[in-house]
C-alpha positions in Angstrom: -61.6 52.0 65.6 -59.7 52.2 68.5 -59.9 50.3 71.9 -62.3 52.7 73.6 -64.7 52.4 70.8 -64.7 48.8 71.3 -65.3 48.6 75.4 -68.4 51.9 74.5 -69.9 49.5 72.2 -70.0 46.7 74.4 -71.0 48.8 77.4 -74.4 50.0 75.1 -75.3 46.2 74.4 -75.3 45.8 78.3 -78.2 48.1 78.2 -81.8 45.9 78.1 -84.0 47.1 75.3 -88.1 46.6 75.1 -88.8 44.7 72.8 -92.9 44.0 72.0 -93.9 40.4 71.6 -95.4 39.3 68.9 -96.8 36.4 71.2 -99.6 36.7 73.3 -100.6 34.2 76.5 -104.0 34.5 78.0 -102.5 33.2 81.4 -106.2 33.5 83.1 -106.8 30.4 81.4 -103.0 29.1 81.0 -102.6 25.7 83.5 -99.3 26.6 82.8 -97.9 25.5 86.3 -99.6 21.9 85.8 -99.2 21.7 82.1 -96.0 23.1 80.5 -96.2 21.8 77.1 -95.3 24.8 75.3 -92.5 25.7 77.8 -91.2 22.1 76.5 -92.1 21.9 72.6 -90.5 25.1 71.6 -87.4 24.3 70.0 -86.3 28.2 70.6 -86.8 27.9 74.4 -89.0 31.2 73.2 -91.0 30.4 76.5 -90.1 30.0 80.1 -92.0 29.2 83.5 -92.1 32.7 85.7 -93.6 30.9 88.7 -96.9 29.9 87.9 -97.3 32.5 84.5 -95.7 31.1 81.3 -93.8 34.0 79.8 -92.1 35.2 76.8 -87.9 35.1 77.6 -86.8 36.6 74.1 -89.2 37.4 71.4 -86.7 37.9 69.1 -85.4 34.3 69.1 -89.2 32.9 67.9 -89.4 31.6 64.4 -93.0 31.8 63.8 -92.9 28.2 64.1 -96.6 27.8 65.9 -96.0 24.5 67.6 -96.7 26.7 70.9 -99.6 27.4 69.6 -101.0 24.0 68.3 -99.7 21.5 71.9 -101.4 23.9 73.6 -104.7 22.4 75.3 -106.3 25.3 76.5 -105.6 27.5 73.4 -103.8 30.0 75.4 -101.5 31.4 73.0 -101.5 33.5 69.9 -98.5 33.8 68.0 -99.2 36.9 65.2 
């Protein structure tokens, strides 16, 4: 492999890919701006504050772990 291979390759992963969650957040009933448990129990940091929405950063990094889903008060989240 020579050196152009190597700066093509990295040029490709600059690219941003969709990637479907496997989370879901019903943020009609999220108090996410008040409340931000999940934001603060995930020990992925799977979940970030987007303004007032809680939102899913990187799907990829979740564990299936659930504790998202169980501090939540409001039962605003689903992980499948």
């Amino acid at each position: 492999m020579g050196l152009g291979s190597f700066f093509k390759r990295n040029k490709d992963k600059n690219e941003k890919e969709s990637v479907e969650s496997h989370i879901d957040i019903d943020n009609d009933n999220c108090k996410g701006a008040d409340c931000e448990k999940c934001v603060i129990a995930c020990p992925n940091k799977v979940l970030v504050k987007d303004g007032d929405l809680t939102v899913v950063r990187n799907p990829i990094t979740c564990k299936y772990c659930r504790v998202c889903e169980a501090i939540c008060p409001n039962d605003c989240i689903n992980v499948n």
